[in-house]
BAZA-144715 format. One line per field, with one value per residue: residue in three letters; x, y, z of N, C-alpha, C, O, CB in turn. Coordinates in steps of 0.1 Angstrom, whole numbers. Glycine has a CB too. Example, Ala and Ser with C-alpha at 12.3 -4.5 7.8 and 13.67 -1.06 7.14 Angstrom:
BEGIN
resn <- [Ala, Ser] .
n_x <- [132, 128] .
n_y <- [-57, -22] .
n_z <- [78, 71] .
ca_x <- [123, 137] .
ca_y <- [-45, -11] .
ca_z <- [78, 71] .
c_x <- [132, 129] .
c_y <- [-33, 0] .
c_z <- [78, 79] .
o_x <- [142, 134] .
o_y <- [-33, 11] .
o_z <- [85, 80] .
cb_x <- [113, 141] .
cb_y <- [-45, -6] .
cb_z <- [90, 57] .
***
This chain:
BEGIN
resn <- [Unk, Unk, Unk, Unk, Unk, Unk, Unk, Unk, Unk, Unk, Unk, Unk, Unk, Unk, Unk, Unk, Unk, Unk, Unk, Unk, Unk, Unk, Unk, Unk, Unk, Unk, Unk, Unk, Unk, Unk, Unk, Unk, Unk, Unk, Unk, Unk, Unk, Unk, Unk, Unk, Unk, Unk, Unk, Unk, Unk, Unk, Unk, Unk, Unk, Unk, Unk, Unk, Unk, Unk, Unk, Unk, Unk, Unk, Unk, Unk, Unk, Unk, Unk, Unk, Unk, Unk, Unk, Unk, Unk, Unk, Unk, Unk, Unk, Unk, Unk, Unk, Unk, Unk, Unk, Unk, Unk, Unk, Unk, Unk, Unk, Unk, Unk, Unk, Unk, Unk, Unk, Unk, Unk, Unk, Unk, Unk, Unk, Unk, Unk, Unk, Unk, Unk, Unk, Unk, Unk, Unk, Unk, Unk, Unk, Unk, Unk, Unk, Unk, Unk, Unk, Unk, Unk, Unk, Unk, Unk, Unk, Unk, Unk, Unk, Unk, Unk, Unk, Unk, Unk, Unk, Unk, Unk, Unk, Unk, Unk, Unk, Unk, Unk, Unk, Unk, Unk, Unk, Unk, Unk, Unk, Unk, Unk, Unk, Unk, Unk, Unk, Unk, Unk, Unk, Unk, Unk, Unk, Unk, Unk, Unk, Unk, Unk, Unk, Unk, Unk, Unk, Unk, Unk, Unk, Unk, Unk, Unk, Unk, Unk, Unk, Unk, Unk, Unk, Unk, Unk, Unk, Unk, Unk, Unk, Unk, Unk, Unk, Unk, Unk, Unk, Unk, Unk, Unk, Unk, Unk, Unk, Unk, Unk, Unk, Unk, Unk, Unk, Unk, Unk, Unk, Unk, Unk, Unk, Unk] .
n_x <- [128, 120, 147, 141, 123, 129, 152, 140, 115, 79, 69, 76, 81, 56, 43, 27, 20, 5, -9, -18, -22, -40, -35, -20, -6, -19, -39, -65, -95, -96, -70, -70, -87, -73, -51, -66, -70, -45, -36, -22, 4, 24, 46, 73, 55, 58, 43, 52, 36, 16, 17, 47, 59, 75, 85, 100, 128, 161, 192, 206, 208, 218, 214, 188, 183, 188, 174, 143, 149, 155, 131, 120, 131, 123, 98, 92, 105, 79, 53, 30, -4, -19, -22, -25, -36, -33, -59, -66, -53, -53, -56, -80, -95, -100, -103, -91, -88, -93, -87, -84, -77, -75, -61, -72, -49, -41, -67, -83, -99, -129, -139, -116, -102, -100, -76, -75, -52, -51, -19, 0, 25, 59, 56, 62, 67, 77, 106, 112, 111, 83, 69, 46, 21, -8, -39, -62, -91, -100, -118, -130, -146, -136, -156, -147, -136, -124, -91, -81, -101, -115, -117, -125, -119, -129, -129, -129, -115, -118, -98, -81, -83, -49, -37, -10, -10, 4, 22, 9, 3, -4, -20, -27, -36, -42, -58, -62, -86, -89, -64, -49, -26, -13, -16, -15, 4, 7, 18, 15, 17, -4, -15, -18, -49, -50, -26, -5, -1, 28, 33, 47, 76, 84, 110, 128, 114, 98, 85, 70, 59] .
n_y <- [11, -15, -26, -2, -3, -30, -23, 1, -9, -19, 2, 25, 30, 23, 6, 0, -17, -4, -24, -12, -16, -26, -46, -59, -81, -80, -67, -43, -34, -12, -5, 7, 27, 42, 51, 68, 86, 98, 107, 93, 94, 75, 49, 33, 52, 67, 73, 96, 96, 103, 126, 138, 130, 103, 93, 74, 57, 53, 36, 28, 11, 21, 50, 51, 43, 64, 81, 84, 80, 107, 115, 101, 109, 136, 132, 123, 143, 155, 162, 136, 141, 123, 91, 54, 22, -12, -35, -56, -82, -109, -140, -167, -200, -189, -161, -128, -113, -75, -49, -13, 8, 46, 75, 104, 133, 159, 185, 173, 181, 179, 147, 129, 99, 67, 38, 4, -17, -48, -69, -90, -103, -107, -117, -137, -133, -134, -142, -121, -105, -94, -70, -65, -60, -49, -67, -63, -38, -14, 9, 37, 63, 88, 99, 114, 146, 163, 167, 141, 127, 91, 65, 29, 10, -19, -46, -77, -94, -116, -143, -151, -178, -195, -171, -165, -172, -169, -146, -129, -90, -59, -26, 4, 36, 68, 95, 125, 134, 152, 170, 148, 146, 121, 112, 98, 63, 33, -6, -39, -79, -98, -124, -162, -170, -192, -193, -205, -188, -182, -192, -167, -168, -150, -140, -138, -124, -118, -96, -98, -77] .
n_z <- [-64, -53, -36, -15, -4, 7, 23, 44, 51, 55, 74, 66, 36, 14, -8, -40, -74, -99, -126, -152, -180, -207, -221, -207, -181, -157, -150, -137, -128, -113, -115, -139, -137, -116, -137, -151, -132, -124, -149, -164, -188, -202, -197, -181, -150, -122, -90, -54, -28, -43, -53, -60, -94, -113, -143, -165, -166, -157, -167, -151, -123, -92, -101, -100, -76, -66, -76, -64, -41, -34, -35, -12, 9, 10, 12, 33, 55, 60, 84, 90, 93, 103, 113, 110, 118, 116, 128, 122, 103, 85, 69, 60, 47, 21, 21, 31, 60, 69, 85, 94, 116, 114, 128, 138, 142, 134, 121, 92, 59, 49, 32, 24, 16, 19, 10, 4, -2, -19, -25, -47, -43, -54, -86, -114, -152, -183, -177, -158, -125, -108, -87, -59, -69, -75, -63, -58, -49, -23, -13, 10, 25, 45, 76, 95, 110, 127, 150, 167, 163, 153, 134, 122, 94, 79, 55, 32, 9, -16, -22, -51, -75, -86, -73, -50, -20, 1, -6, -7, 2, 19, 13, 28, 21, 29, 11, 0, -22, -43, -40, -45, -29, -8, 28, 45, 52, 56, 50, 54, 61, 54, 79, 90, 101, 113, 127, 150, 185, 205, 234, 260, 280, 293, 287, 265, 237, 210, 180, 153, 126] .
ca_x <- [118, 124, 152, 141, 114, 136, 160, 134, 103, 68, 65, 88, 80, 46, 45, 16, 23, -7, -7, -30, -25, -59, -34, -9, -12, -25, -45, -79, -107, -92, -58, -76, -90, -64, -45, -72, -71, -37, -37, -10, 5, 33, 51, 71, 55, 56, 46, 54, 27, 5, 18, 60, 62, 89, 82, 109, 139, 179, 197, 218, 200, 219, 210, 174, 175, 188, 160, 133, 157, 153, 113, 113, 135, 117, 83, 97, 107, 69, 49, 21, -16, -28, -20, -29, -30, -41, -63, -69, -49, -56, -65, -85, -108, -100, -102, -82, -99, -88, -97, -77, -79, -72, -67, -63, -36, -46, -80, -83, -105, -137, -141, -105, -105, -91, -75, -73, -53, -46, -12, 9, 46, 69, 47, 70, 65, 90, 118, 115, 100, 73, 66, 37, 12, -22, -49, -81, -88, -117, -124, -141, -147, -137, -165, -142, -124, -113, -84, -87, -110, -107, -125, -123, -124, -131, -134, -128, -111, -118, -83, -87, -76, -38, -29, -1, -17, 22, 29, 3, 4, -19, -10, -38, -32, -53, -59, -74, -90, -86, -52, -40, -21, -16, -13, 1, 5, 10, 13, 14, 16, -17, -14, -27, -58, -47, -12, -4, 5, 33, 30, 55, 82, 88, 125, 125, 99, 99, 76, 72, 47] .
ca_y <- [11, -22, -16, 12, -12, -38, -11, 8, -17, -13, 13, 39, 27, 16, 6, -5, -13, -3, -28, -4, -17, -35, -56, -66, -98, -82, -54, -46, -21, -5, -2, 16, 39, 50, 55, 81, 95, 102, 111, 87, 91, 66, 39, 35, 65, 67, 91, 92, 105, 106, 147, 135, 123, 100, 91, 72, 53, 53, 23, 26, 9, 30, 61, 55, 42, 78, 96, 77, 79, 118, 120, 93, 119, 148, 135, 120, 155, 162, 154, 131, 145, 108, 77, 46, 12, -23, -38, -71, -84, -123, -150, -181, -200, -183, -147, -121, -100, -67, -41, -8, 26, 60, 83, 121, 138, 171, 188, 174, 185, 163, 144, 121, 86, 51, 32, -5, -26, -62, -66, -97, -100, -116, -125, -138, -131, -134, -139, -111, -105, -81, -74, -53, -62, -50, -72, -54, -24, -10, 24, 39, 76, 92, 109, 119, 155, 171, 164, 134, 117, 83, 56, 19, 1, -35, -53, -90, -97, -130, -148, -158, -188, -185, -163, -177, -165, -168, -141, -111, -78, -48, -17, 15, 49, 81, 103, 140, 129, 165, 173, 140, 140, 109, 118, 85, 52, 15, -13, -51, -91, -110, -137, -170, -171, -209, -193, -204, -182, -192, -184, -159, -173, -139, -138, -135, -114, -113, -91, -94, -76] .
ca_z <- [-54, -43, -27, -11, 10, 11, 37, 48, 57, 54, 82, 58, 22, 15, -22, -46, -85, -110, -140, -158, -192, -206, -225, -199, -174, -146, -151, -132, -139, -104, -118, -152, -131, -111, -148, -155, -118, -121, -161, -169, -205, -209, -186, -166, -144, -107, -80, -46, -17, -53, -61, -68, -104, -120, -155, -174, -165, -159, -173, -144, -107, -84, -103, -101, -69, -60, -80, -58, -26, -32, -30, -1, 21, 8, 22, 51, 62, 63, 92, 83, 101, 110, 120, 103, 123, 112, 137, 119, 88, 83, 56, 61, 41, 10, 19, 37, 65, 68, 99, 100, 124, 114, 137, 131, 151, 131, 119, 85, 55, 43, 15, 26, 11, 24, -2, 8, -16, -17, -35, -45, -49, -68, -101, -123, -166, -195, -173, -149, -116, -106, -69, -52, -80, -72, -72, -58, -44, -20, -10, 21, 27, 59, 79, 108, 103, 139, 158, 180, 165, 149, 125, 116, 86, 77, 40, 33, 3, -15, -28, -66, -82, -92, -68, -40, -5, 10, -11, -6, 10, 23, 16, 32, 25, 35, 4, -6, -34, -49, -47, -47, -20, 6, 41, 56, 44, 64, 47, 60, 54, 65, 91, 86, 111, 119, 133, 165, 190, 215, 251, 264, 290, 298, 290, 251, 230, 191, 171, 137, 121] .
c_x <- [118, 132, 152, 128, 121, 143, 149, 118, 90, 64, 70, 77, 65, 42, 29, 18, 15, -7, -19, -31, -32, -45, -20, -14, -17, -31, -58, -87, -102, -84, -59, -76, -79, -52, -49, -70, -58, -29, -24, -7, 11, 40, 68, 70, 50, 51, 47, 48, 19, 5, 32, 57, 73, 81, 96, 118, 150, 180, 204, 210, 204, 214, 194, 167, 179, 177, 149, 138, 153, 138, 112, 119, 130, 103, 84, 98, 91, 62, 35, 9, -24, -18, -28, -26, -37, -44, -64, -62, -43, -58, -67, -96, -108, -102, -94, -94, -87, -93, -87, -81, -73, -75, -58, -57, -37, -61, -79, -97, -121, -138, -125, -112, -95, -90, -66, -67, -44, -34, -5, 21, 56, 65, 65, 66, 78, 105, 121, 107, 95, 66, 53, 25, 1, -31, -62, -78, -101, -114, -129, -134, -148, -144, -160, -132, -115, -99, -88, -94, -102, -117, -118, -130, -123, -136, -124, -129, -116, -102, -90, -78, -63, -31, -26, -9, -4, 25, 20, 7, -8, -11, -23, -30, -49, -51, -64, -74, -89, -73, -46, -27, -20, -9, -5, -1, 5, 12, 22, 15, 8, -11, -21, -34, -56, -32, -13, 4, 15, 31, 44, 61, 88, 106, 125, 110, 101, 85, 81, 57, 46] .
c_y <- [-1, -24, -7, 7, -19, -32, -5, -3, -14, -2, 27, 36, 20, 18, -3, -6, -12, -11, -21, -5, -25, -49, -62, -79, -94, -71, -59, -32, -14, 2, 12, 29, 50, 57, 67, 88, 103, 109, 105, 84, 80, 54, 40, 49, 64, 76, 88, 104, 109, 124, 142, 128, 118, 93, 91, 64, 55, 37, 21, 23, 21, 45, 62, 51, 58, 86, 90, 81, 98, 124, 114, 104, 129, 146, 129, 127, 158, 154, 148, 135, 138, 95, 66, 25, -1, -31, -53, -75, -103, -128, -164, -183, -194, -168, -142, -111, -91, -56, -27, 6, 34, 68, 99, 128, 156, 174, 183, 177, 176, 160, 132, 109, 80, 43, 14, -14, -40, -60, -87, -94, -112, -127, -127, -137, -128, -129, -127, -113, -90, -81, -62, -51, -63, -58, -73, -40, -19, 2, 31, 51, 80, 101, 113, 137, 163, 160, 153, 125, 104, 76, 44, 16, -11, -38, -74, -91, -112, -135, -158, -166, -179, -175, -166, -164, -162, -154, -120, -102, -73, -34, -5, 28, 58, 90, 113, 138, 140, 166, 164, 134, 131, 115, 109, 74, 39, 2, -32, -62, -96, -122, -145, -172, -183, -208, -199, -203, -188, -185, -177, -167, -160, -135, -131, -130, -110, -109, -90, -90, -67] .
c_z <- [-45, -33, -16, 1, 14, 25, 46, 56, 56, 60, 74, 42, 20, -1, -27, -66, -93, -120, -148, -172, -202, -212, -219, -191, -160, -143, -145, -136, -124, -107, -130, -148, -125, -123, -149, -143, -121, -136, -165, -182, -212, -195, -190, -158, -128, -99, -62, -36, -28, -56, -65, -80, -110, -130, -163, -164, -165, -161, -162, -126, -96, -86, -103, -87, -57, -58, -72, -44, -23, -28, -20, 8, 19, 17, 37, 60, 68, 75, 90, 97, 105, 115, 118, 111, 118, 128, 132, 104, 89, 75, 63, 52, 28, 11, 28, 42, 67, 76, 99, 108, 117, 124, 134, 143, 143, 126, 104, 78, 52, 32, 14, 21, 19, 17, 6, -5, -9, -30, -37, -51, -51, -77, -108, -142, -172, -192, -162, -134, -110, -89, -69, -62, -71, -80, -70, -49, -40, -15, -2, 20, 41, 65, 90, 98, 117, 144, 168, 180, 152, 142, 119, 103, 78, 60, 44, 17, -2, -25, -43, -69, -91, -83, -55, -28, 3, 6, -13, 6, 9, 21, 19, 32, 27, 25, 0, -21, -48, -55, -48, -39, -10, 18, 50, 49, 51, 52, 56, 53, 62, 70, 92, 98, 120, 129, 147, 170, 200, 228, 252, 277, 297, 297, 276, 246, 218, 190, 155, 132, 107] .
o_x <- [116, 127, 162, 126, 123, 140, 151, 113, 90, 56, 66, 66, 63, 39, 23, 17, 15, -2, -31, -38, -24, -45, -11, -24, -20, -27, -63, -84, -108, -86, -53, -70, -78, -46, -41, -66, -59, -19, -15, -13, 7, 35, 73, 79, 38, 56, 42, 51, 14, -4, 32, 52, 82, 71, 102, 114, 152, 172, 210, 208, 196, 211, 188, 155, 175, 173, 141, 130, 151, 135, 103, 111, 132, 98, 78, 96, 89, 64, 27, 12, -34, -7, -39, -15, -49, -36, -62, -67, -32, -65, -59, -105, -119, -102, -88, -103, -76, -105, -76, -90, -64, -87, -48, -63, -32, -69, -71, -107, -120, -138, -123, -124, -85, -101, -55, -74, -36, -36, -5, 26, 58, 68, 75, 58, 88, 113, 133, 98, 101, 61, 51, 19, -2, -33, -71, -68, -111, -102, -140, -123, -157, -142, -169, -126, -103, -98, -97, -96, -92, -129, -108, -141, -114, -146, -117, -140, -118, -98, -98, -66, -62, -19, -35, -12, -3, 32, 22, 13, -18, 1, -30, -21, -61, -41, -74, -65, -89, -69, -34, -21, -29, 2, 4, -8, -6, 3, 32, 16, 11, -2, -32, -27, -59, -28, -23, 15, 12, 29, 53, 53, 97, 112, 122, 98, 106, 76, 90, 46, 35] .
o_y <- [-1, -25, -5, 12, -18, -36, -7, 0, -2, 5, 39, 41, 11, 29, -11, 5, -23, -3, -26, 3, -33, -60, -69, -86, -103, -65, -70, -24, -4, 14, 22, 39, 62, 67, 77, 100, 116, 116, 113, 75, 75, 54, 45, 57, 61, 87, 77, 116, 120, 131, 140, 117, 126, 88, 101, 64, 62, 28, 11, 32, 29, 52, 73, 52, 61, 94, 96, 84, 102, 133, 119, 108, 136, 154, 131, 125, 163, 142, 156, 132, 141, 95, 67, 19, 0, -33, -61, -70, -107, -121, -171, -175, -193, -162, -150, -104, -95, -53, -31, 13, 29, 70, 103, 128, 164, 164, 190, 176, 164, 167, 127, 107, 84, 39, 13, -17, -42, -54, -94, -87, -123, -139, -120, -146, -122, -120, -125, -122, -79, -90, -52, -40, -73, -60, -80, -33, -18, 3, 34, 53, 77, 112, 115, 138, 167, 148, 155, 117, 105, 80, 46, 18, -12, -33, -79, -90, -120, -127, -166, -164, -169, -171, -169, -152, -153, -147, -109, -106, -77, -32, -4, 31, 54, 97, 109, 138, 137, 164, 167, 124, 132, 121, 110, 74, 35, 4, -34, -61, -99, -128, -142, -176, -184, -217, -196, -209, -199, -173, -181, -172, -160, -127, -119, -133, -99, -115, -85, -96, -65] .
o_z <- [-33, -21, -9, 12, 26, 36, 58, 67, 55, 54, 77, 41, 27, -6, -20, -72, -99, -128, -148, -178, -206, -206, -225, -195, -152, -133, -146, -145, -126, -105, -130, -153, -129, -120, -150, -146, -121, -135, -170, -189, -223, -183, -200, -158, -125, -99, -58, -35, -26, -61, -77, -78, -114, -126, -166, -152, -176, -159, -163, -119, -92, -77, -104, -84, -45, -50, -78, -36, -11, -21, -13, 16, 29, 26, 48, 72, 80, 77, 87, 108, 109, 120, 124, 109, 117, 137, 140, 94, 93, 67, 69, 49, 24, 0, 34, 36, 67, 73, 104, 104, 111, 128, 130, 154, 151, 128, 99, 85, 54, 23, 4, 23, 25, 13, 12, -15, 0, -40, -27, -59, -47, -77, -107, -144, -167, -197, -159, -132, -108, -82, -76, -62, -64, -92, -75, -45, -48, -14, -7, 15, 48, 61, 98, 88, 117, 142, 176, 188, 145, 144, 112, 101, 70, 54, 53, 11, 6, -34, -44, -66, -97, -86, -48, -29, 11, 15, -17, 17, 4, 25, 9, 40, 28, 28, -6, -29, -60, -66, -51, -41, -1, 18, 58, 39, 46, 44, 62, 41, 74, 64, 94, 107, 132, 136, 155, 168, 204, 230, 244, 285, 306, 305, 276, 249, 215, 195, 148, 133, 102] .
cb_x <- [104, 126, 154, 137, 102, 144, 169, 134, 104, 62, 72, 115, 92, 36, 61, 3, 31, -9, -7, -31, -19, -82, -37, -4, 2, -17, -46, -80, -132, -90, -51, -91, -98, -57, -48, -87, -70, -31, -40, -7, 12, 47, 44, 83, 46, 65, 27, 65, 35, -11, 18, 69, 58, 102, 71, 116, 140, 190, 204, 230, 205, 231, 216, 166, 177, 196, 151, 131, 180, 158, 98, 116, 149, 116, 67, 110, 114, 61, 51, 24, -24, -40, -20, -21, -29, -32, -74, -87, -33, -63, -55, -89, -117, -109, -114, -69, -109, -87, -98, -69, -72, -77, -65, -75, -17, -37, -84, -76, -97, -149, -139, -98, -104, -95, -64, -85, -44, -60, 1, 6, 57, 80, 31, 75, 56, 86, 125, 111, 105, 58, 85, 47, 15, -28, -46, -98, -80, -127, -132, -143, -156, -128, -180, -129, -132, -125, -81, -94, -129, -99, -129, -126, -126, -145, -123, -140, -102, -134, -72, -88, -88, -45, -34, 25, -29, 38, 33, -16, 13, -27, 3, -46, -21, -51, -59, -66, -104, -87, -46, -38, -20, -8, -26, -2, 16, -7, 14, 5, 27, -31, -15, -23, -70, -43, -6, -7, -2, 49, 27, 49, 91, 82, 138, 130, 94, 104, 73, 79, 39] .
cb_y <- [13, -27, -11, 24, -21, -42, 5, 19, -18, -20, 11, 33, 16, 21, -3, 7, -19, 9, -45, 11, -15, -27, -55, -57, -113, -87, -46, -49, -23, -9, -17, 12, 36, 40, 48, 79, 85, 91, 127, 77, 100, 77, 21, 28, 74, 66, 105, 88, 117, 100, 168, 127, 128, 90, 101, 86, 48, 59, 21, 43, -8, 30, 64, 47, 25, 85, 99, 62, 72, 122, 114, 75, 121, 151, 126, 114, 168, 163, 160, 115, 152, 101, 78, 52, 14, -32, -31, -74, -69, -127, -153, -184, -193, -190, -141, -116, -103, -67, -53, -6, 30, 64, 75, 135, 125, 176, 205, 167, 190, 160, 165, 121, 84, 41, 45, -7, -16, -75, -50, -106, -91, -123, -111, -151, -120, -124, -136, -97, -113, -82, -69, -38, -73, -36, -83, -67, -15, -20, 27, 30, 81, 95, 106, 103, 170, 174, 176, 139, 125, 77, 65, 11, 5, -40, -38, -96, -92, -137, -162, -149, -197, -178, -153, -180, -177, -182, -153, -110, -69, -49, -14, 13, 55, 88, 99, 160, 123, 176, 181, 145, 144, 89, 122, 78, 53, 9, -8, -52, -99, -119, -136, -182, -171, -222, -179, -212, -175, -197, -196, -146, -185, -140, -154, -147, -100, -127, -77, -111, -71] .
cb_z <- [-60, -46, -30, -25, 9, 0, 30, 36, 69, 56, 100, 56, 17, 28, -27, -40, -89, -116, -142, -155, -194, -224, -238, -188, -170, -136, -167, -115, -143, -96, -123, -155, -121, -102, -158, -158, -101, -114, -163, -164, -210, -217, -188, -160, -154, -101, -83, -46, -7, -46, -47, -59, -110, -111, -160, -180, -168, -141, -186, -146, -100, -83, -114, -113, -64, -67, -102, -63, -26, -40, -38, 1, 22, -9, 13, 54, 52, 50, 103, 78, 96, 96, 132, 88, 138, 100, 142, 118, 81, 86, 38, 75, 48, 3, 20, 28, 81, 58, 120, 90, 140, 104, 154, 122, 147, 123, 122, 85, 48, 45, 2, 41, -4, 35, -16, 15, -32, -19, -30, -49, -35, -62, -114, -118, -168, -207, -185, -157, -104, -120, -55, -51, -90, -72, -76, -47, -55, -8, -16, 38, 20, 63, 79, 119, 91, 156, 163, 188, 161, 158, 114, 123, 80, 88, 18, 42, 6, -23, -12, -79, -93, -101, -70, -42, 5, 2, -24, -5, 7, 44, 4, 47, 11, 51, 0, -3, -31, -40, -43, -54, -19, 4, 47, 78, 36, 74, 31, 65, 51, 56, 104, 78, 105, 102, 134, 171, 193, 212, 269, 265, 285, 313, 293, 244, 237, 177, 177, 126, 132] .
***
């Protein structure tokens, strides 16, 4: 799955890793939950767009970065019914603000969720490294459902002792809390509020975002 952002970039791949096990190093009562949400029996178990399931391992990298390469082109085919944009993704001061739009591009149902998660990447433990490690997670319920229309939302994370600020992410998806399916996804790297911008000389123009 690394891999598979690494090529592809946040706009394609938009990853989140659950440590959901009480007696691991980076488990939260969010992570828990989502265990139960998703009725997870054993590890390592994945899913992709939250209905694809991979549960288990190949010893062999290319072969697993196939079985994963086959769900990401499977839901890629589908056309996603929104549009997900970050309007603000910052840290200063010890917290990370966080502002995103949704906007629906079809009629969707009600009862959709917005799953805002703060992630870091590349923990290191007993020799290995672990990327995309959630380490909160907020919630808003979408009260928009026609075509056309659209909705912001804003949280403000606080940054906990221990945890490198160089090194987080955002990742928002849009979820039917029913069937489980995610409808679109985004995810991002906050911008330290202190950046400063350069003026434009009008010749050259980089975007990184």
């Amino acid at each position: 799955m690394d891999r598979i952002y690494d090529e592809q970039g946040p706009d394609k791949w938009v990853p989140v890793a659950w440590h959901c096990s009480t007696t691991g190093q980076w488990w939260t009562n969010e992570a828990v939950a989502r265990r139960g949400y998703y009725g997870v029996t054993g590890y390592p178990t994945a899913y992709v767009d939250g209905i694809i399931m991979h549960r288990g391992a190949y010893t062999n990298n290319e072969q697993m970065y196939q079985w994963y390469m086959g769900s990401f082109n499977s839901r890629r085919a589908v056309n996603a019914p929104l549009k997900i944009t970050f309007v603000q993704k910052q840290y200063a001061n010890g917290k990370v603000m966080v502002k995103v739009k949704v906007e629906l591009e079809e009629n969707l149902s009600a009862g959709h969720v917005c799953h805002i998660v703060l992630w870091e990447d590349k923990l290191s433990y007993g020799g290995r490294t672990y990327r995309f490690v959630e380490r909160a997670l907020e919630t808003k319920t979408l009260t928009v459902t026609g075509q056309g229309q659209s909705e912001e939302f804003s949280h403000e994370f606080t940054i906990q002792s221990g945890w490198n600020e160089a090194n987080l992410g955002l990742s928002v998806f849009v979820q039917d809390p029913t069937g489980k399916e995610i409808k679109n996804a985004r995810a991002g790297v906050p911008e330290s509020a202190y950046a400063v911008t350069p003026t434009s000389l009008g010749r050259v123009k980089a975007l990184f975002n």
